[in-house]
PDB file as gemmi writes it, atoms N, CA and C in Angstrom:
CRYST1    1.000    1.000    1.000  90.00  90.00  90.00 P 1                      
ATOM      1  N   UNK A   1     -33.817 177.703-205.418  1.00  0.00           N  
ATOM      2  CA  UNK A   1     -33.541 178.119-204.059  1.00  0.00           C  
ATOM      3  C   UNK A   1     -33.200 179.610-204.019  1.00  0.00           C  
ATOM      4  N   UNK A   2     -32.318 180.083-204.962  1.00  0.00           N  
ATOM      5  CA  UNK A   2     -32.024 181.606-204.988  1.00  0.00           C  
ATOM      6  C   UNK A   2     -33.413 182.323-205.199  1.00  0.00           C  
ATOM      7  N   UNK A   3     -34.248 182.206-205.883  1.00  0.00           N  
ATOM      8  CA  UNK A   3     -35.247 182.898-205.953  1.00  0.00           C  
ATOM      9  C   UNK A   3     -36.271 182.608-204.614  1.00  0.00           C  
ATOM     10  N   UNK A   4     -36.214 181.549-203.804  1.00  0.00           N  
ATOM     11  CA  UNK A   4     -36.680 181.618-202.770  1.00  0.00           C  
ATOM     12  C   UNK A   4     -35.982 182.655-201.748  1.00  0.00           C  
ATOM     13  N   UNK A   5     -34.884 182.569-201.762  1.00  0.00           N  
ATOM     14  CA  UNK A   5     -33.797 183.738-200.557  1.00  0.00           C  
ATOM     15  C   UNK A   5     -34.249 184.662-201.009  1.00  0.00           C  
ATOM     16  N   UNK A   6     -34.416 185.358-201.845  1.00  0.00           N  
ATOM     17  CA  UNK A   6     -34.477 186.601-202.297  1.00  0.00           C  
ATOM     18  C   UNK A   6     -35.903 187.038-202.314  1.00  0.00           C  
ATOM     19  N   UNK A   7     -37.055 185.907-202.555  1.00  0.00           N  
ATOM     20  CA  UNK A   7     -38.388 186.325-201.878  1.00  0.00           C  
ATOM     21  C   UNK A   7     -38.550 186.561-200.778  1.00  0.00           C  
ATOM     22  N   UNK A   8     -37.811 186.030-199.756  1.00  0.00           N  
ATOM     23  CA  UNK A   8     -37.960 185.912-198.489  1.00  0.00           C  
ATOM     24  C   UNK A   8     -37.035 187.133-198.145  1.00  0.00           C  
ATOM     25  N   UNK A   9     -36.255 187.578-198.543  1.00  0.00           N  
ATOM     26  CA  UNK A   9     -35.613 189.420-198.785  1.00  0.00           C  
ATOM     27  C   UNK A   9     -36.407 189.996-198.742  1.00  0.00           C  
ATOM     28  N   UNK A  10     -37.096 190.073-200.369  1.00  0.00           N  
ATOM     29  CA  UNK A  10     -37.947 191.202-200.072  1.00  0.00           C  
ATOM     30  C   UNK A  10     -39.011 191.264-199.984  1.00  0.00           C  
ATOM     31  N   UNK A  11     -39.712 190.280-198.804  1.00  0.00           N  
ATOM     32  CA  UNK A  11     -40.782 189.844-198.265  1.00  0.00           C  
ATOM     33  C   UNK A  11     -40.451 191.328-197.064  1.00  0.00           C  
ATOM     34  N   UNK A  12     -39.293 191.069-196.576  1.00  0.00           N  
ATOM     35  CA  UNK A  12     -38.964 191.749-195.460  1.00  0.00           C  
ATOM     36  C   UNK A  12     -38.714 192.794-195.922  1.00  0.00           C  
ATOM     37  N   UNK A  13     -37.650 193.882-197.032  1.00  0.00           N  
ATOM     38  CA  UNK A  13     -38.289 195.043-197.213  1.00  0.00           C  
ATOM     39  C   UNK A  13     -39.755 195.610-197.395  1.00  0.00           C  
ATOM     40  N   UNK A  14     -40.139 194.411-198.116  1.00  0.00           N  
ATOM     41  CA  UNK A  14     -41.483 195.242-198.245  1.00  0.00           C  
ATOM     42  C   UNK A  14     -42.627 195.353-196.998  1.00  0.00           C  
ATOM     43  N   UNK A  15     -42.031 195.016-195.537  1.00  0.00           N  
ATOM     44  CA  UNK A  15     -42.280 194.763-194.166  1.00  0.00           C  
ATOM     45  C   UNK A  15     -42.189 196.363-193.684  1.00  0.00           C  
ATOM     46  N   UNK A  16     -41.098 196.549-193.866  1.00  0.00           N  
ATOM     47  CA  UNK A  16     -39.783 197.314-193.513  1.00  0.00           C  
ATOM     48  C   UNK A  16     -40.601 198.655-194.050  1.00  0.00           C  
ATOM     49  N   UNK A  17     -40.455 198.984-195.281  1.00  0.00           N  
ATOM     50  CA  UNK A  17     -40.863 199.822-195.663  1.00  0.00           C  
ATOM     51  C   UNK A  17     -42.448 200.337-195.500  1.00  0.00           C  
ATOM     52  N   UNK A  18     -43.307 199.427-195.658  1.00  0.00           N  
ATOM     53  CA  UNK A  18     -44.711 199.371-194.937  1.00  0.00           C  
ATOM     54  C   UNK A  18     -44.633 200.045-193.625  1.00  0.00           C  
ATOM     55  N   UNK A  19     -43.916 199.645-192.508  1.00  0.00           N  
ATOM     56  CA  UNK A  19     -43.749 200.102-191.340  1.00  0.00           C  
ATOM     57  C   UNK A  19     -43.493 201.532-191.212  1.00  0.00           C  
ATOM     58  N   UNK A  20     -42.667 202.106-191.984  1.00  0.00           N  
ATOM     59  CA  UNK A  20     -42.185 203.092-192.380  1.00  0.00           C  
ATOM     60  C   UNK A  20     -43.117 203.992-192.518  1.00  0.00           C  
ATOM     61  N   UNK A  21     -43.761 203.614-193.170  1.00  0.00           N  
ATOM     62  CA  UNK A  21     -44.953 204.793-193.777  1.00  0.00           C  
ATOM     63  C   UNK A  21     -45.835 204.525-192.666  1.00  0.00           C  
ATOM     64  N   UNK A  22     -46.153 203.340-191.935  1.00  0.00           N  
ATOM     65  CA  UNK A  22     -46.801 203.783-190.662  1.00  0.00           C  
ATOM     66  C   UNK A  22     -47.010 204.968-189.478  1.00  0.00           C  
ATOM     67  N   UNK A  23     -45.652 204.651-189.800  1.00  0.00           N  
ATOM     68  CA  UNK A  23     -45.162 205.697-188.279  1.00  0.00           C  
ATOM     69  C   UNK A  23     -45.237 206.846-189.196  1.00  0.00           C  
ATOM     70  N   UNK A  24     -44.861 207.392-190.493  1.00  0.00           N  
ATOM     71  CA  UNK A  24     -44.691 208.804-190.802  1.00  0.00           C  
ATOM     72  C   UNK A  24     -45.169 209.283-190.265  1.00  0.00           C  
ATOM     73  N   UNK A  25     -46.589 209.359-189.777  1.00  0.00           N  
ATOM     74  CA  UNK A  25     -47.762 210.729-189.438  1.00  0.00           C  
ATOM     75  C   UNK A  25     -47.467 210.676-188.052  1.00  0.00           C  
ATOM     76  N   UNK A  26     -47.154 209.488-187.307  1.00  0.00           N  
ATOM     77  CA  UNK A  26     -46.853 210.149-186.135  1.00  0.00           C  
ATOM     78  C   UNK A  26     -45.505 210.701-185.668  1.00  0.00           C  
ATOM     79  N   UNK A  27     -44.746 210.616-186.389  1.00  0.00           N  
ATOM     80  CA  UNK A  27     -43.444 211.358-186.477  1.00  0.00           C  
ATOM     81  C   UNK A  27     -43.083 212.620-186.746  1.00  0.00           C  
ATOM     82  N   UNK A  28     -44.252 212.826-188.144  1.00  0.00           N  
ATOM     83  CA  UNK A  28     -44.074 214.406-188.308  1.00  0.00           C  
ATOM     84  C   UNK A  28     -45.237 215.114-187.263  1.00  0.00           C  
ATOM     85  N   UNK A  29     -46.580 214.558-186.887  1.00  0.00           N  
ATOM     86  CA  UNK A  29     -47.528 215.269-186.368  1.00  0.00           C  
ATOM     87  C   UNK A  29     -47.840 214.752-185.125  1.00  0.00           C  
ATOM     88  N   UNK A  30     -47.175 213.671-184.651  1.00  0.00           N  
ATOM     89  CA  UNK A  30     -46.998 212.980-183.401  1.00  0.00           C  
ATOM     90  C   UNK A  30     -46.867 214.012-181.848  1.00  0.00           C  
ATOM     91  N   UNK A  31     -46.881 213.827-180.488  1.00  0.00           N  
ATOM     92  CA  UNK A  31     -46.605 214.260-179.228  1.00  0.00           C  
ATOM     93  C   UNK A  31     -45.358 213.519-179.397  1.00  0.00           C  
ATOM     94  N   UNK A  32     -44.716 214.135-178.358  1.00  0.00           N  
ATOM     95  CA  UNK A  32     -43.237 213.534-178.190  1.00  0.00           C  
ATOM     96  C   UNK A  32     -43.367 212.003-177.474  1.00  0.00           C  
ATOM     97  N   UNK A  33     -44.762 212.294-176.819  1.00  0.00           N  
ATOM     98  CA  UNK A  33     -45.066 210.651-175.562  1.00  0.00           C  
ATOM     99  C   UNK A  33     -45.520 209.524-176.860  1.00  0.00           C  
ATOM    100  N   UNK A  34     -46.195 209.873-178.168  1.00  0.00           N  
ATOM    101  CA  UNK A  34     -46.208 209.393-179.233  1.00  0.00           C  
ATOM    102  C   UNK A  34     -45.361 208.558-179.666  1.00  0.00           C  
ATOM    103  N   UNK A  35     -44.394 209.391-180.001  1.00  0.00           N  
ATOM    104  CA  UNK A  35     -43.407 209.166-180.809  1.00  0.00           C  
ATOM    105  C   UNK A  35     -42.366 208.179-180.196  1.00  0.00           C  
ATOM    106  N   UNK A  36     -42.392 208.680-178.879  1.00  0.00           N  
ATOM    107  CA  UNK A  36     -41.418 207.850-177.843  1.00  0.00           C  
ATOM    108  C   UNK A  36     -42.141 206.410-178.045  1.00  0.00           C  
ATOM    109  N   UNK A  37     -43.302 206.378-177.857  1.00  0.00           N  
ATOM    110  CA  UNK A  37     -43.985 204.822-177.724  1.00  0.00           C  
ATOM    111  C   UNK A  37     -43.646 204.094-178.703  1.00  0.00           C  
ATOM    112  N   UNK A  38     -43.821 205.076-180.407  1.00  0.00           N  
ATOM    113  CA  UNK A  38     -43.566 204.354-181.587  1.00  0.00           C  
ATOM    114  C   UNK A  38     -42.259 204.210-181.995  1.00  0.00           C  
ATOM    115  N   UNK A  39     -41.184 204.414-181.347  1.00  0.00           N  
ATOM    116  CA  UNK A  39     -39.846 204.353-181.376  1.00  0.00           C  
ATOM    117  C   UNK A  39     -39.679 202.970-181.157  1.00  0.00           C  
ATOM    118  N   UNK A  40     -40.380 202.756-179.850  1.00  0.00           N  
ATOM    119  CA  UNK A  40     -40.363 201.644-178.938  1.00  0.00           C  
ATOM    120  C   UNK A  40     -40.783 200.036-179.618  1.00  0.00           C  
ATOM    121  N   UNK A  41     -41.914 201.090-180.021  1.00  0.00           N  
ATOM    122  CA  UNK A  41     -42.844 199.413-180.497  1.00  0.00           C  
ATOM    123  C   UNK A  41     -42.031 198.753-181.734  1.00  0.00           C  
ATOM    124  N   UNK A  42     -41.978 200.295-182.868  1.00  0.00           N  
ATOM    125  CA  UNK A  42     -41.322 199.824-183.784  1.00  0.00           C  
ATOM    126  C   UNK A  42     -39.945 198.726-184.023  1.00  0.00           C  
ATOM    127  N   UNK A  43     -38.830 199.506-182.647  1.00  0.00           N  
ATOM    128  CA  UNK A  43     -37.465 198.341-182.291  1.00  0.00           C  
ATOM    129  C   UNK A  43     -37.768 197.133-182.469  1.00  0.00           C  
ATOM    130  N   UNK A  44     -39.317 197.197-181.205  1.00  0.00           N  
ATOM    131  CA  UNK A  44     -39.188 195.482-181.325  1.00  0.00           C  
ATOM    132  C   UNK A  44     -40.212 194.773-181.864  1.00  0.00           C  
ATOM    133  N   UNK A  45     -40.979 195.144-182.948  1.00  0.00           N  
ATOM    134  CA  UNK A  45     -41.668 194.762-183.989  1.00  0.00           C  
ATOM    135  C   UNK A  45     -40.286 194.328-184.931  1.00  0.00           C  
ATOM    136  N   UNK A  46     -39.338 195.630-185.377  1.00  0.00           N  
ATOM    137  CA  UNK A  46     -38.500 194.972-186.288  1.00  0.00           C  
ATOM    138  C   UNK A  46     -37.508 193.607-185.607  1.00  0.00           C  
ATOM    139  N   UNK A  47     -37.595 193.859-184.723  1.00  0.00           N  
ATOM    140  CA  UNK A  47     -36.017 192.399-184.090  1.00  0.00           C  
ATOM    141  C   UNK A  47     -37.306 191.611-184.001  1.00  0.00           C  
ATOM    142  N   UNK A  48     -38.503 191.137-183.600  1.00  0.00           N  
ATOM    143  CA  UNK A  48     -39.423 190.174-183.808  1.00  0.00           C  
ATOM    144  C   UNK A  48     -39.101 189.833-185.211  1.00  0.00           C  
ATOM    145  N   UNK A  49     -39.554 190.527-186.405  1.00  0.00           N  
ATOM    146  CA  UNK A  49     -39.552 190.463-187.747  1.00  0.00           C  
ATOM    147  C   UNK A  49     -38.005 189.712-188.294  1.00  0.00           C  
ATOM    148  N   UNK A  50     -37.221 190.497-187.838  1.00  0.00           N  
ATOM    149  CA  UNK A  50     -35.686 189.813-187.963  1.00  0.00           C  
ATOM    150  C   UNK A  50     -35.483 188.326-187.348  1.00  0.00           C  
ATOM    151  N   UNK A  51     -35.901 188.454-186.062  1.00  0.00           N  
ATOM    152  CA  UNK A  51     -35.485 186.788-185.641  1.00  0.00           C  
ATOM    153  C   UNK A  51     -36.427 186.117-186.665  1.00  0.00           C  
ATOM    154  N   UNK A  52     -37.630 186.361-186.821  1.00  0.00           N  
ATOM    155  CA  UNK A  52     -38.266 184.948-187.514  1.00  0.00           C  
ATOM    156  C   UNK A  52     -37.719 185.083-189.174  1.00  0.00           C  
ATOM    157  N   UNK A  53     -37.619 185.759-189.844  1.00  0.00           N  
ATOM    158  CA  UNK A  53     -36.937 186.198-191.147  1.00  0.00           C  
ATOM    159  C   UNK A  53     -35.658 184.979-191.349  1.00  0.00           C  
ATOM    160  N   UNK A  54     -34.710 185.398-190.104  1.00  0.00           N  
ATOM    161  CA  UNK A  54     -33.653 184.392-189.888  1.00  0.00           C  
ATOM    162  C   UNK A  54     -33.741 183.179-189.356  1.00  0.00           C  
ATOM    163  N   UNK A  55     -34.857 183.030-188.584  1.00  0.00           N  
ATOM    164  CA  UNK A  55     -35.213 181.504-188.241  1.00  0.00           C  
ATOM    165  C   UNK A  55     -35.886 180.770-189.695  1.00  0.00           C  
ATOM    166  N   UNK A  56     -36.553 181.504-190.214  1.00  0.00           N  
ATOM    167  CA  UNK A  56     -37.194 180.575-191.579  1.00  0.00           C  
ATOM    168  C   UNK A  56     -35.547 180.632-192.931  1.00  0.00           C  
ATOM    169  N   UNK A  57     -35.139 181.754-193.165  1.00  0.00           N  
ATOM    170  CA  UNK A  57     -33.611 181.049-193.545  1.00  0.00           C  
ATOM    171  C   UNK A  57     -33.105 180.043-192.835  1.00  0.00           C  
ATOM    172  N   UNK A  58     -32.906 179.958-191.817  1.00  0.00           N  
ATOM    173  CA  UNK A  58     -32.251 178.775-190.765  1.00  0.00           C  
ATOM    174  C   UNK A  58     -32.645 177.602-191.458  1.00  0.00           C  
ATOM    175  N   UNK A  59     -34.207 177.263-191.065  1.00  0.00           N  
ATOM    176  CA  UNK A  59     -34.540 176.617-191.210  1.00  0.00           C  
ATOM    177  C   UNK A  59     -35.088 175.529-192.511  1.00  0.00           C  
ATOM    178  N   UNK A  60     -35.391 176.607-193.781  1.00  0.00           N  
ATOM    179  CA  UNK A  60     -35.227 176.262-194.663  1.00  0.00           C  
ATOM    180  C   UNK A  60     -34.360 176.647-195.719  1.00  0.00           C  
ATOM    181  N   UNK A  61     -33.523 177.350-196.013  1.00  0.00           N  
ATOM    182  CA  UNK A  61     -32.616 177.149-197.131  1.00  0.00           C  
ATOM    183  C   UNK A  61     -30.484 177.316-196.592  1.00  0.00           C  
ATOM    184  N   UNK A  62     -30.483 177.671-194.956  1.00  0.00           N  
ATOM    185  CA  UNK A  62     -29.018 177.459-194.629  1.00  0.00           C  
ATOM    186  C   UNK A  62     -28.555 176.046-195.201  1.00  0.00           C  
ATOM    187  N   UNK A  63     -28.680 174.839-195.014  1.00  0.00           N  
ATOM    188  CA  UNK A  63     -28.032 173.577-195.396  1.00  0.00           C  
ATOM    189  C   UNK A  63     -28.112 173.661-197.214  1.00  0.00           C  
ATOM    190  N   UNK A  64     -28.941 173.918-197.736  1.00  0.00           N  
ATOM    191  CA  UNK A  64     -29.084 173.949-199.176  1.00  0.00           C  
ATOM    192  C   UNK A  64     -28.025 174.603-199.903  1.00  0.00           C  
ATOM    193  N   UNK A  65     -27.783 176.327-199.039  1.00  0.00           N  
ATOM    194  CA  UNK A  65     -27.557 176.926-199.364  1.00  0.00           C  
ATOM    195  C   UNK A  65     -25.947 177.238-199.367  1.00  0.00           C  
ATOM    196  N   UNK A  66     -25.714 176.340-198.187  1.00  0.00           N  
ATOM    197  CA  UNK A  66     -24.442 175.918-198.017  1.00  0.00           C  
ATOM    198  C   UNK A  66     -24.153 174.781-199.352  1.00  0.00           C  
ATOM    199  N   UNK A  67     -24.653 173.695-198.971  1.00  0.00           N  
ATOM    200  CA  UNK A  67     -24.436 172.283-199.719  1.00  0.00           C  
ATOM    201  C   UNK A  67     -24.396 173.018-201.398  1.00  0.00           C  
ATOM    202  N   UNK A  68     -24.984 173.686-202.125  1.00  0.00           N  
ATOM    203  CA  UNK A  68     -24.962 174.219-203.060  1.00  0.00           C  
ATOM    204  C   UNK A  68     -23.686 174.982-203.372  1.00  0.00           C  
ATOM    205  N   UNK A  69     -23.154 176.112-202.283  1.00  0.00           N  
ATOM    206  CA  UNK A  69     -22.261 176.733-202.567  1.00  0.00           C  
ATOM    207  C   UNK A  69     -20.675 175.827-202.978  1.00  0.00           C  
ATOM    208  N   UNK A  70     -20.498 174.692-201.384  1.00  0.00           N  
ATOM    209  CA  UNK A  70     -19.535 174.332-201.484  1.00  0.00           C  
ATOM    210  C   UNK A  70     -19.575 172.892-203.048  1.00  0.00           C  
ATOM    211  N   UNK A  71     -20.478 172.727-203.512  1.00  0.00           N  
ATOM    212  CA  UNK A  71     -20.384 171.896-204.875  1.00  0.00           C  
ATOM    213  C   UNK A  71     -20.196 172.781-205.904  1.00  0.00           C  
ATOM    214  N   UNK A  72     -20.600 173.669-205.910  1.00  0.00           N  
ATOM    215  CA  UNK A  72     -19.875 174.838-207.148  1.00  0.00           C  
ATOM    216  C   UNK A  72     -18.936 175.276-207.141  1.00  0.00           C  
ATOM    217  N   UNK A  73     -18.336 175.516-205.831  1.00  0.00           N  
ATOM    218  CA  UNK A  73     -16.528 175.556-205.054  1.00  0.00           C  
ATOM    219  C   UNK A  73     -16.009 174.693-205.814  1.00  0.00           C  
ATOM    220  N   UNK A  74     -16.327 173.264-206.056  1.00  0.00           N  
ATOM    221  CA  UNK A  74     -15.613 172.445-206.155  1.00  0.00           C  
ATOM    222  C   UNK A  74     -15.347 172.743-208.179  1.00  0.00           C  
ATOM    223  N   UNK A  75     -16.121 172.801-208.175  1.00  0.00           N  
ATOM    224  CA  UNK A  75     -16.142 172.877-210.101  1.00  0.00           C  
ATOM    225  C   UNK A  75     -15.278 174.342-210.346  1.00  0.00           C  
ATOM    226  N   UNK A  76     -14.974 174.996-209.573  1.00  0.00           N  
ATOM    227  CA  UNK A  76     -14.017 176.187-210.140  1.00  0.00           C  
ATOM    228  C   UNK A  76     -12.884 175.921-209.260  1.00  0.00           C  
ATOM    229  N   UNK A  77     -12.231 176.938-209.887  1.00  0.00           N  
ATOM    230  CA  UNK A  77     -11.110 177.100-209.796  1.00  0.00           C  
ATOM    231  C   UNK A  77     -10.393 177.733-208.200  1.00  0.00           C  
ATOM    232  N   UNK A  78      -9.347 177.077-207.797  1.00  0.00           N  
ATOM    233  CA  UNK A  78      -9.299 178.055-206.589  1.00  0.00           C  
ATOM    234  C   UNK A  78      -8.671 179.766-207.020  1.00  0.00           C  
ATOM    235  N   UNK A  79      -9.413 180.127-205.402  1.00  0.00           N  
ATOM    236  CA  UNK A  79      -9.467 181.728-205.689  1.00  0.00           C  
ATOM    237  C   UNK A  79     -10.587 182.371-205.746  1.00  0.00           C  
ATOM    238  N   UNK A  80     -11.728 181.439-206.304  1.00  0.00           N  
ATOM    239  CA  UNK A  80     -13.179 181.565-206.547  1.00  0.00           C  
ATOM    240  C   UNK A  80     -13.743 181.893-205.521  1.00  0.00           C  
ATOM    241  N   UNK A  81     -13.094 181.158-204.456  1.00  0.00           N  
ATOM    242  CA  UNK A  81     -13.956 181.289-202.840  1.00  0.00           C  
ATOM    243  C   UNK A  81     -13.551 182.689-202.131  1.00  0.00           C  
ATOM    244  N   UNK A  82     -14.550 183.147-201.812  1.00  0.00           N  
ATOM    245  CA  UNK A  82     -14.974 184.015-201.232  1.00  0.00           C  
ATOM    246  C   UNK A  82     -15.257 183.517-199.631  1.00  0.00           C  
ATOM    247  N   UNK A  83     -14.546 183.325-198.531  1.00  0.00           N  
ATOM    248  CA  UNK A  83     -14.652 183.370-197.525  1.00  0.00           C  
ATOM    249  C   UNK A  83     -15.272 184.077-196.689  1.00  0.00           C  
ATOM    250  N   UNK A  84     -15.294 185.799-196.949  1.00  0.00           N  
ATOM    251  CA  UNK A  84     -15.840 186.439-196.177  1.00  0.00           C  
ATOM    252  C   UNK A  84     -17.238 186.557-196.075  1.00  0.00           C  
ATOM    253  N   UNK A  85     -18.046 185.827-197.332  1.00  0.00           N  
ATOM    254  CA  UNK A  85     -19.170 185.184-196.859  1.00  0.00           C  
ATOM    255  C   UNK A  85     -19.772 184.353-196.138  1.00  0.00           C  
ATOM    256  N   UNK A  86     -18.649 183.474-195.231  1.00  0.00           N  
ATOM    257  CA  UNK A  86     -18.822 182.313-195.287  1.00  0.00           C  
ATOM    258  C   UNK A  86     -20.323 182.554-193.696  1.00  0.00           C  
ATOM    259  N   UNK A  87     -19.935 183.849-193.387  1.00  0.00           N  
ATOM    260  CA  UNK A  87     -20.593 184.182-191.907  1.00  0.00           C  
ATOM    261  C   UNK A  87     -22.255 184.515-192.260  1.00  0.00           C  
ATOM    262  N   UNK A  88     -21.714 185.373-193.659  1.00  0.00           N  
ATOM    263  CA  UNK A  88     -23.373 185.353-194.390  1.00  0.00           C  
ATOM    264  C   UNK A  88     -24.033 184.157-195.220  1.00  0.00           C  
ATOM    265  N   UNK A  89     -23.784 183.532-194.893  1.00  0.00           N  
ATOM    266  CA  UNK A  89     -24.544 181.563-194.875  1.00  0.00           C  
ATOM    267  C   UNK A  89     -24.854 181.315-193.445  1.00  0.00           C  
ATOM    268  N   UNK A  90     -23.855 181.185-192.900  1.00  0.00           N  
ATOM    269  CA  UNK A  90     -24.166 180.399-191.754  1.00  0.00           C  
ATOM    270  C   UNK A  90     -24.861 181.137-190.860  1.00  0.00           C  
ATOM    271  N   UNK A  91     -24.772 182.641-190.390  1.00  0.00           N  
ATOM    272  CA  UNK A  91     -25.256 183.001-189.737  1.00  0.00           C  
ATOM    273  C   UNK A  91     -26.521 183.962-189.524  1.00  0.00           C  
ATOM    274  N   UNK A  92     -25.559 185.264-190.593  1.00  0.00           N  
ATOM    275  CA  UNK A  92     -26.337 186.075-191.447  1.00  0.00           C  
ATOM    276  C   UNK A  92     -26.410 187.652-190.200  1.00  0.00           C  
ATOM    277  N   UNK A  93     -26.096 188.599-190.896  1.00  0.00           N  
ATOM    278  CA  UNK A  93     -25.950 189.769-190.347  1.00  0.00           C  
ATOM    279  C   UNK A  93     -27.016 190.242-189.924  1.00  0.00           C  
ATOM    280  N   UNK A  94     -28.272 190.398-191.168  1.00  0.00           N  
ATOM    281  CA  UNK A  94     -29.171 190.890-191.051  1.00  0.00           C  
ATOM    282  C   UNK A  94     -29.676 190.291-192.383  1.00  0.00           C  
ATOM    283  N   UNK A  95     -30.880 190.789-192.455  1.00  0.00           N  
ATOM    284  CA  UNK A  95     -31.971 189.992-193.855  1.00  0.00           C  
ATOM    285  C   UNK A  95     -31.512 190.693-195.156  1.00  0.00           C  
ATOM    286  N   UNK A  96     -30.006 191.521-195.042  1.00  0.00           N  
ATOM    287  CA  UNK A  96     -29.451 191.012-196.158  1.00  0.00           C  
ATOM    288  C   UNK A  96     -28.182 190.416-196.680  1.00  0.00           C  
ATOM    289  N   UNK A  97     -28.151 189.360-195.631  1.00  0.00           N  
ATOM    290  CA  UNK A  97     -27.182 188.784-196.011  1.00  0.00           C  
ATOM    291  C   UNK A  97     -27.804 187.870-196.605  1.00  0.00           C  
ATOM    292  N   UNK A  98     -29.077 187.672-196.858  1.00  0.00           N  
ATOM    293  CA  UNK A  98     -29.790 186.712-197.733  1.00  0.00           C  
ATOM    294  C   UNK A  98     -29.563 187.100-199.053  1.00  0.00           C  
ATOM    295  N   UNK A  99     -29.641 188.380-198.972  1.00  0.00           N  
ATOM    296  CA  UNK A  99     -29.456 188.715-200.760  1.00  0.00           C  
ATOM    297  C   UNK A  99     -28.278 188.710-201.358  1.00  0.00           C  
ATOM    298  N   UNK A 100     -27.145 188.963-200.345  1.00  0.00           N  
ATOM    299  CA  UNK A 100     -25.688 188.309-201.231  1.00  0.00           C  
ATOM    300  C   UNK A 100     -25.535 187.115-200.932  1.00  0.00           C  
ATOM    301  N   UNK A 101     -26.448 186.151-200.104  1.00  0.00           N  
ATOM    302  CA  UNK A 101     -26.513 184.883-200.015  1.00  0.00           C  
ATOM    303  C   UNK A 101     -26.796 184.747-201.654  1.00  0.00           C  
ATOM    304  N   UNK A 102     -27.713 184.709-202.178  1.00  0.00           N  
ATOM    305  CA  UNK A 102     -28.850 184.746-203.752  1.00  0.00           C  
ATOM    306  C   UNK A 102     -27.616 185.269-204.438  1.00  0.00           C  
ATOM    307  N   UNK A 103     -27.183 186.686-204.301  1.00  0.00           N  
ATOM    308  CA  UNK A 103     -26.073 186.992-205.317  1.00  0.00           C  
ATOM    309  C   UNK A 103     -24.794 186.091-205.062  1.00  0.00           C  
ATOM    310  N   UNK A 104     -23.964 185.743-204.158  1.00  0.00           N  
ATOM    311  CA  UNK A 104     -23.116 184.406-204.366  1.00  0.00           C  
ATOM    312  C   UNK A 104     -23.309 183.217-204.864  1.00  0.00           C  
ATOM    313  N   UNK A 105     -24.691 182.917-204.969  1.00  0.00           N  
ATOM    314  CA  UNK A 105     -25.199 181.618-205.450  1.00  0.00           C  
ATOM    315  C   UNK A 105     -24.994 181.972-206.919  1.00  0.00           C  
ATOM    316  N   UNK A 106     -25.480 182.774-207.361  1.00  0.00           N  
ATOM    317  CA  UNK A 106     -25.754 183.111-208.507  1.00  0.00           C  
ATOM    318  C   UNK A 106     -24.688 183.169-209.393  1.00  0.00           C  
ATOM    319  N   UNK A 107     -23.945 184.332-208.993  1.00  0.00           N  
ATOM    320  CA  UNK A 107     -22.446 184.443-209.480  1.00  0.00           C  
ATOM    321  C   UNK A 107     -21.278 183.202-209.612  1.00  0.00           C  
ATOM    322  N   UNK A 108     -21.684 182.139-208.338  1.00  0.00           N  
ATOM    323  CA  UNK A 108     -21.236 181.029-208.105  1.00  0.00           C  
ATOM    324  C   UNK A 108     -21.405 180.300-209.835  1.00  0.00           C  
ATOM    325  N   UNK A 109     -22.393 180.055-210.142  1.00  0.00           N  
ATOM    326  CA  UNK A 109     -23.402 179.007-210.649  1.00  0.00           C  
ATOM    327  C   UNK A 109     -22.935 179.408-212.298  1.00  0.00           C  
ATOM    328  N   UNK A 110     -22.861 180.984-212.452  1.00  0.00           N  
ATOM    329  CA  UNK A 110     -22.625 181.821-213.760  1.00  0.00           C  
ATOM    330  C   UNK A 110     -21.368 181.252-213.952  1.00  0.00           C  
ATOM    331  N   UNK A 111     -19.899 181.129-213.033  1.00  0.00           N  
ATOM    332  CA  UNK A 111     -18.911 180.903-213.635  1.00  0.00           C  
ATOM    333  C   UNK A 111     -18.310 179.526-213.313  1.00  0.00           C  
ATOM    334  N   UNK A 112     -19.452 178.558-212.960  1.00  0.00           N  
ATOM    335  CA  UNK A 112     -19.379 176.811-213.000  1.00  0.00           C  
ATOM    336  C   UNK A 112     -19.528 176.518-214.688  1.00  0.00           C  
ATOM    337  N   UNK A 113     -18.496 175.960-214.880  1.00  0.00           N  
ATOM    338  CA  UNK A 113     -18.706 174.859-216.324  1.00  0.00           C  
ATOM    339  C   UNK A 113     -19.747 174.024-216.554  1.00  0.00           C  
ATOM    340  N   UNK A 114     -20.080 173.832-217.381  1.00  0.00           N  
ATOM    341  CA  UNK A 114     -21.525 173.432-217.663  1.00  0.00           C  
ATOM    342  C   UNK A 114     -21.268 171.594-217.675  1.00  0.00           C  
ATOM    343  N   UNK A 115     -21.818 170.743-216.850  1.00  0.00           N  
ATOM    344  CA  UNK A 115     -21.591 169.620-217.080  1.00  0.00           C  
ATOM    345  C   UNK A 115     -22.069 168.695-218.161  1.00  0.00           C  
TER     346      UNK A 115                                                      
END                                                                             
């Protein structure tokens, strides 16, 4: 599952950054009526890109990703828990709270006793 969150990360940088280099040329060699448009489109190309990013977390790895965390909770020790994640599971800031989603799992999993 962690290596799925984290594809699905940097599925979206590598979105992100693609986009990026789109717009360069019209940014540096752009009209201002240009640039204004690609300001525009770009916003909501990326919040399109973001809602579905977070709807396919939603949809496939939030319950996992939860159900996983809180059974490795249970095998350590208290103190282990990290609460202030608890918003980057359930809700998620932005597409990277997937990746300290993947890095809590991980770190989780590293200091569980081996059954």
């Amino acid at each position: 599952m962690v290596s799925k969150i984290r594809k699905l990360y940097g599925k979206e940088k590598d979105e992100e950054l693609s986009n990026t280099f789109r717009g360069w040329g019209v940014m540096v060699n752009g009209t201002e009526q240009e640039k204004k448009v690609l300001k525009e489109t770009d916003s909501q190309t990326r919040q399109r890109r973001f809602q579905q990013y977070l709807y396919d977390y939603q949809q496939h790895y939030l319950r996992d990703a939860i159900t996983t965390r809180e059974e490795l909770l249970k095998k350590l020790p208290p103190g282990t828990r990290n609460d202030e994640l608890k918003f980057d599971y359930e809700k998620g800031f932005g597409t990277s709270s997937f990746d300290k989603v993947a890095d809590d799992l991980e770190r989780l999993a590293s200091l569980a006793p081996d059954n």
